[in-house]
C-alpha positions in Angstrom: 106.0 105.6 104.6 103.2 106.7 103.6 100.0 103.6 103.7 98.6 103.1 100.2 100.3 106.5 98.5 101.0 106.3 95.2 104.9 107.9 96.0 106.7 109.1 93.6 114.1 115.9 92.2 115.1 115.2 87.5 116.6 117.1 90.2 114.8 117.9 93.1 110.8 117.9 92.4 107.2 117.5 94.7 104.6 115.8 93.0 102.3 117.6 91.0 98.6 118.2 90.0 100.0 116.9 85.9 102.2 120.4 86.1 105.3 120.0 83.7 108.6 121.2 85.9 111.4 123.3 85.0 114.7 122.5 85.1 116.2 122.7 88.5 119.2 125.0 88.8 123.2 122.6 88.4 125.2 123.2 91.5 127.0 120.2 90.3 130.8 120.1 90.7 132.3 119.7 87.1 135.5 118.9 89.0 134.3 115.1 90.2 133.6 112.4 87.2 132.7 109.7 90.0 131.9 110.2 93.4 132.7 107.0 95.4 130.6 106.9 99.0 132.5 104.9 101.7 131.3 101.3 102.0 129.8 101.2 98.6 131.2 99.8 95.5 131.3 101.4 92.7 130.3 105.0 92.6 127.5 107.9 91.2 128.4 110.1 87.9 125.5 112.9 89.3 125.2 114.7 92.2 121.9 117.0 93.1 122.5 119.7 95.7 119.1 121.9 97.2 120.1 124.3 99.8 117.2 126.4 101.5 118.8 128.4 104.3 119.2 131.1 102.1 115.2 131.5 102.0 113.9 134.6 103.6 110.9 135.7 105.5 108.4 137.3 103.0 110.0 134.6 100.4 107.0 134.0 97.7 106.7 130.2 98.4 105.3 129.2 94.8 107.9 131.0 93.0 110.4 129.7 95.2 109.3 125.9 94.8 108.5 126.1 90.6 112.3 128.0 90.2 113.5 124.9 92.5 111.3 122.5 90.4 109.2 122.0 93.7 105.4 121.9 93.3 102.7 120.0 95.7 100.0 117.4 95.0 97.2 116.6 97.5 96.2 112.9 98.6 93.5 111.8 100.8 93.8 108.2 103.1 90.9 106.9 105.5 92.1 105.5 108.6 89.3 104.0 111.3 90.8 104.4 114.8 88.7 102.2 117.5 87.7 104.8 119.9 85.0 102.9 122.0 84.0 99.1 122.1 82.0 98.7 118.9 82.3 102.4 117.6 84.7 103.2 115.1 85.5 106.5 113.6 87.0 107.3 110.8 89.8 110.1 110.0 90.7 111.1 106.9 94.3 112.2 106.0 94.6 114.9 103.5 98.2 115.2 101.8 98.7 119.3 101.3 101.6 121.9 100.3 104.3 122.2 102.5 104.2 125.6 104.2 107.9 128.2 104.4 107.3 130.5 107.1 110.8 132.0 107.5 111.8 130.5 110.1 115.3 129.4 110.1 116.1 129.3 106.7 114.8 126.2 106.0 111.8 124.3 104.1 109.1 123.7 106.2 106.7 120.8 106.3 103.3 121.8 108.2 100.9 119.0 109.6 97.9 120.8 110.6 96.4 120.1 114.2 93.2 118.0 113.9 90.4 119.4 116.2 88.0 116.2 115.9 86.4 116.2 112.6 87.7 116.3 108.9 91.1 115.5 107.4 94.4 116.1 108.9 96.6 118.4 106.1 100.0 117.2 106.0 102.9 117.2 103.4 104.9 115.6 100.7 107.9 116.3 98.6 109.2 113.5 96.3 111.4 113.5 92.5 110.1 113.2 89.7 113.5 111.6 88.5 113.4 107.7 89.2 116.8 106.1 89.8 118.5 102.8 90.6 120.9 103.2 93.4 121.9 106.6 95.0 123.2 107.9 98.3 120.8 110.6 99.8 121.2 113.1 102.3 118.9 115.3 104.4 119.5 117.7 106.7 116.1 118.6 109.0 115.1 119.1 112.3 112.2 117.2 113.8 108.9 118.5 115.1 108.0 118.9 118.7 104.8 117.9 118.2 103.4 114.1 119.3 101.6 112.3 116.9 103.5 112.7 113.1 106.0 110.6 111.1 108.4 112.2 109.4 109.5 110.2 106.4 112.6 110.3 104.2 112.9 107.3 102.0 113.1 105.5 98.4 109.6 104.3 97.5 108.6 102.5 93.9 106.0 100.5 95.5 105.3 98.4 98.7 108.0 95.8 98.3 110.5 98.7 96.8 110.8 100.5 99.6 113.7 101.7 102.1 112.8 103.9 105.0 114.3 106.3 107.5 111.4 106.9 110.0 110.9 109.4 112.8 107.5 109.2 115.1 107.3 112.6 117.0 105.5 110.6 119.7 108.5 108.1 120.4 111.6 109.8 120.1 112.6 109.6 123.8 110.3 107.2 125.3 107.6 104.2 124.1 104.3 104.1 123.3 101.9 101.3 124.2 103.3 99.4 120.8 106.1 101.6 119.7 109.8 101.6 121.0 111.7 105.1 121.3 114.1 106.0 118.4 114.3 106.6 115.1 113.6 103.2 112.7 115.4 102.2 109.8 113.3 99.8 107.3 113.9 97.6 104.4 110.0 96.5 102.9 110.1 92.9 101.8 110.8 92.5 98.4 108.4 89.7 97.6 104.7 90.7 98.9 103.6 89.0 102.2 106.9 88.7 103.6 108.9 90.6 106.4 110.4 93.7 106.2 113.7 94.0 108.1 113.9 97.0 111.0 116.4 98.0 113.2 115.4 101.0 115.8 118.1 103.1 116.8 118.2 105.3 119.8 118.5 108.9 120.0 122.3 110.1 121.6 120.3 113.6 120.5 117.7 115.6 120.5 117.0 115.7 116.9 113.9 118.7 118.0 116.5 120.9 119.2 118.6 121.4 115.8 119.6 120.3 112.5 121.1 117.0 111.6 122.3 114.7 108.5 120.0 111.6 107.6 121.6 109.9 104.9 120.5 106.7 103.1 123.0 104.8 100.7 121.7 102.4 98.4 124.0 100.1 96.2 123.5 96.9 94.8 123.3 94.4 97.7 122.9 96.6 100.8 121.7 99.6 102.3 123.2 101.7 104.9 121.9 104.0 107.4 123.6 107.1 108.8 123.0 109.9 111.1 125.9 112.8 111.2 127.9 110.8 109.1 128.1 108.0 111.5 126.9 104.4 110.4 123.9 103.2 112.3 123.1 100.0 110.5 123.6 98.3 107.7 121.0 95.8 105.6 121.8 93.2 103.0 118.3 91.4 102.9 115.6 93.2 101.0 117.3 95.4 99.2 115.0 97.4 96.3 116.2 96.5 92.7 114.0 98.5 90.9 114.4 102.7 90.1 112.1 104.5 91.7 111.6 108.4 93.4 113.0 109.8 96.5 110.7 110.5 99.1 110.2 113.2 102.1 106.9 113.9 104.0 105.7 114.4 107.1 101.7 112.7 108.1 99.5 111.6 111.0 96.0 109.8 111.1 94.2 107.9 113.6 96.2 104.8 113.7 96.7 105.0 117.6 100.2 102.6 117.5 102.6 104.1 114.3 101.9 107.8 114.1 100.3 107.7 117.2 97.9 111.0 116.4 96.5 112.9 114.8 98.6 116.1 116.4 96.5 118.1 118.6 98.8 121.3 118.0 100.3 122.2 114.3 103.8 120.3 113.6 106.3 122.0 112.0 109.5 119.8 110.4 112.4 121.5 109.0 114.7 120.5 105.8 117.4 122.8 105.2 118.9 121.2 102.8 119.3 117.8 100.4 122.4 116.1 98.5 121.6 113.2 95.9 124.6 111.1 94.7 122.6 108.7 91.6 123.8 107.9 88.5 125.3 104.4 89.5 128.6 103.0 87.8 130.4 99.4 88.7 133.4 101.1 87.8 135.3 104.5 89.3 137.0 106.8 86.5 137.9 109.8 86.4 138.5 112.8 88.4 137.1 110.5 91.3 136.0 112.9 94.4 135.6 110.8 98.0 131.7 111.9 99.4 
């Protein structure tokens, strides 16, 4: 989550200065009328596929993000972090394009190291398709660096939100109010209330290599997976609205959640997203297990 942003692929797209898109490249599978996801009812008449490991060094980034109906937007939030008794200072986070440098065939999200004055540059990726219900699937390895969240969740507004959450700073071990692991979050649907969380620990380094986050949202519950492996399962403030898909990766001066900003730049991998949407009650079809 990102606080306050105004969040928002009709395949897979970033948020844009007003720029009208393109229309993203099918790799859909004409084979599969319905694709049925295990634990859900129903199933999804569409499925989105956006694979960068391809992507070479010396790739032109803005061509490759406009043919892939990617381009960036840039957000500022202002964060005071109590640094002495009665002295507050405030750090601005500044929401910038994603950098590709190569490495790894994959998409990379920068967040810029903050040396003690101005905005911290971090990154966004969200579609510009909204949709009720989906199953959503990101491969990505996780910074190094201490002190960024890397976020990969549905957002339409603060109490139409479900989150997959990693804090670079607490993947192995706590901070003074954060517990290790990576969290999975339901906002409350009615504002003031509670969200329900559950943190689940690592069995993984998720720094060291690539792995499957994956988010499936039906009516009723959500369910969280890593590696295709259920991690938890919610069935209390569950989002009922359409909204955009979500992917970023911030820091500010809030000293507990992202726990920053990063003294070093942070580097987050996506290699590669699936999106399942297009919700039917009803199966028909060539139906294709996913």
């Amino acid at each position: 989550m990102f606080p306050q942003l105004p969040k928002a692929l009709a395949a897979l797209v970033v948020l844009a200065l007003r720029e009208e898109p393109l229309q993203v490249p099918s790799t859909v599978s004409t084979a599969c009328d319905t694709y049925v996801v295990s634990g859900a009812p129903g199933g999804f008449t569409q499925r989105v596929f956006v694979d960068f490991s391809g992507v070479t060094p010396g790739t032109n980034v803005s061509a490759l993000l406009r043919y892939l109906y990617l381009v960036y937007f840039v957000k500022v939030e202002t964060w005071n972090r109590q640094q002495t008794p009665g002295q507050q200072r405030t750090i601005s986070t500044c929401l910038y394009a994603f950098k590709y440098t190569g490495r790894g065939g994959a998409l990379n999200f920068k967040v810029s190291a903050h040396h003690g004055s101005g905005g911290v540059q971090s990154a966004e990726m969200a579609t510009q398709d909204h949709f009720l219900y989906a199953s959503a699937r990101t491969v990505q390895k996780s910074s190094k660096t201490p002190g960024v969240v890397e976020g990969n969740f549905f957002y339409r507004n603060d109490n139409q939100e479900i989150d997959w959450e990693i804090l670079t700073s607490t993947i192995w071990s706590r901070s003074d109010c954060v517990l290790p692991g990576i969290w999975a979050v339901n906002q409350g649907v009615i504002p003031g209330t509670s969200s329900i969380s559950k943190r689940i620990t690592f069995t993984f380094d998720p720094t060291a290599d690539f792995h499957e986050y994956r988010i499936d949202w039906s009516p009723g519950a959500t369910a969280f997976y890593i590696d295709g492996q259920l991690k938890t399962r919610f069935t209390t403030n569950v989002p009922s609205q359409a909204g955009p898909w979500v992917w970023n990766t911030w820091s500010n001066g809030d000293p507990c959640w992202s726990n920053g900003p990063p003294t070093v730049d942070s580097i987050t991998q996506i290699r590669s997203i699936e999106i399942f949407k297009g919700w039917t009650s009803m199966a028909s079809g060539n139906v294709c297990n996913v």
